[in-house]
C-alpha positions in Angstrom: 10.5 6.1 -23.5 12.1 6.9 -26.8 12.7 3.3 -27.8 10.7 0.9 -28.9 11.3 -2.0 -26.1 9.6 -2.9 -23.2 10.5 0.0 -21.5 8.6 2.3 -23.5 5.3 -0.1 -23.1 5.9 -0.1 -19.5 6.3 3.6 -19.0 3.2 4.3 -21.5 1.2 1.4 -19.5 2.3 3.5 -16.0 1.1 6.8 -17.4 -2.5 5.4 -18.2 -2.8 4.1 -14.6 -1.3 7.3 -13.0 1.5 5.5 -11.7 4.1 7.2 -13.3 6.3 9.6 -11.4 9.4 11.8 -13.3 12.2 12.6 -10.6 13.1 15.5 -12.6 9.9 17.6 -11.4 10.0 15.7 -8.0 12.9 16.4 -6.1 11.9 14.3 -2.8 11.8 11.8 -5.4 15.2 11.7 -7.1 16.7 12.4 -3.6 15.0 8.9 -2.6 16.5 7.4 -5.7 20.2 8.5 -5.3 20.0 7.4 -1.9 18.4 3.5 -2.2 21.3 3.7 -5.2 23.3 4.9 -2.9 22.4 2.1 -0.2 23.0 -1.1 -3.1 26.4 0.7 -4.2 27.2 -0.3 -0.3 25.7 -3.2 -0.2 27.6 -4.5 -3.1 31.2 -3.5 -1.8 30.6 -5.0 1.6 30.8 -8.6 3.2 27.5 -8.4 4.2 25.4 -12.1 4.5 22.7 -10.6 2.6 25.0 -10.0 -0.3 25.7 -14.4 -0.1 22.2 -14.6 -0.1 21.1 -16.0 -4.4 18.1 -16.2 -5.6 19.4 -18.2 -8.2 20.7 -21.5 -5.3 19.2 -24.5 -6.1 17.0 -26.0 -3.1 17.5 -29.8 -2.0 15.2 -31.7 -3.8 14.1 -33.3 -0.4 13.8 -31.3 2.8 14.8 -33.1 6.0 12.6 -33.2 8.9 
C-alpha cells in the first residue's frame, strides 16, 4: 500500500468495495494463507501431473477429429 504501483490502486480500489481483508486482525485468515502457501510450496517440490500442466503450451493450430 505504501507504493505507488498497481498494488496500492488495487488495495485502495478493494477497500472502497469492502473487499479488502488484513490477515493481521483476522487470524482464521492468515492461518488460510500459510496453509494454501503451504499447499503450492508442495506442489512445487513434487512430480505431480498438475505441476506439467502450462498455461503457457501452445495449442495445435488444427484440432483432429
Amino acid at each position: 500500500m505504501s507504493s505507488d504501483c498497481v498494488w496500492k490502486k488495487l488495495v485502495l480500489d478493494a477497500k472502497k468495495r469492502d473487499c479488502y481483508y488484513n490477515a493481521d486482525d483476522d487470524k482464521r485468515l492468515a492461518q488460510a494463507i500459510d496453509m494454501a502457501a503451504f499447499e503450492l510450496d508442495l506442489l512445487e517440490e513434487s512430480d505431480s501431473r498438475f505441476k506439467k500442466l502450462s498455461l503457457g503450451d501452445k495449442l495445435p493450430t488444427k484440432f483432429s477429429k
